[in-house]
C-alpha positions in Angstrom: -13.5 3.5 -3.6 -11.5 0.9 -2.0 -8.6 1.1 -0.2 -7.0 -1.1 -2.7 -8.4 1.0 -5.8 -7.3 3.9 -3.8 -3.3 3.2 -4.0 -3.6 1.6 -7.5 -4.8 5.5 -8.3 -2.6 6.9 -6.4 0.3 5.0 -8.1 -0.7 5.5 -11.4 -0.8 9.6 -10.4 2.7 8.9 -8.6 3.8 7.5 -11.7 2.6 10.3 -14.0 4.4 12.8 -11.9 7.3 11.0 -11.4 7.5 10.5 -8.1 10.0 7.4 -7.6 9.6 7.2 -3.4 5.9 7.7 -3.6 5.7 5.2 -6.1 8.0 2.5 -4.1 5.8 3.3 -1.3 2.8 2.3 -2.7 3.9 -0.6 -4.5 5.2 -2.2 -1.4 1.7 -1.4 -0.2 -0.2 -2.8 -2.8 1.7 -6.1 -2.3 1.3 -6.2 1.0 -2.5 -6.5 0.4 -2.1 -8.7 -2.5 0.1 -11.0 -0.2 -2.8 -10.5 3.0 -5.2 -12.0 0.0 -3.2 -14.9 -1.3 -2.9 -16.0 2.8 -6.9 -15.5 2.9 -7.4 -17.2 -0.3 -10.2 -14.8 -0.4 -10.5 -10.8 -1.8 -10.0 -8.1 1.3 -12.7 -5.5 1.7 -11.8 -2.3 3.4 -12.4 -3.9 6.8 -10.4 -6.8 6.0 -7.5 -4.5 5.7 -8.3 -2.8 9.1 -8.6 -6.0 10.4 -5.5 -7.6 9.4 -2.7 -8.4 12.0 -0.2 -7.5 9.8 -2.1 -3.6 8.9 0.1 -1.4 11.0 3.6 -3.1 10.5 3.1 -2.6 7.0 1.7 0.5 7.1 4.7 1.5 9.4 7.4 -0.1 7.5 5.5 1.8 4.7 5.8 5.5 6.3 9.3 4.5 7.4 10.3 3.4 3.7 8.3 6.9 2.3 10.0 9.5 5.0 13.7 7.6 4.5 13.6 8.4 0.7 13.1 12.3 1.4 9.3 12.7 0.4 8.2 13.6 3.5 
């Protein structure tokens, strides 16, 4: 499994439970990636994403985002 087709799963489980912040988190992931891929003009593969200059920023603003809305 992706790293992509691992955050559309875990959003579609976030939004079974109901689970706004985890949801918001993962959304804001997702289009991160889908951005990263529009800039590549090219699909990411799970190195791509390790790769990418912009990987830990988001992943940061994206644990920042998560802990702020009291899931942590």
């Amino acid at each position: 499994m992706t790293i992509g087709e691992k955050v559309q799963a875990d959003s579609v489980v976030a939004m079974k439970a109901r689970e706004e912040h985890k949801l918001t988190t993962l959304r804001m992931v997702k289009s991160a990636l889908k951005n990263k891929e529009i800039d590549k003009r090219e699909k990411l593969t799970d190195a791509g994403v390790a790769d990418s200059d912009d990987a830990d920023q988001t992943a940061e603003e994206s644990v920042e985002s998560f802990t702020k809305g009291g899931a942590a």
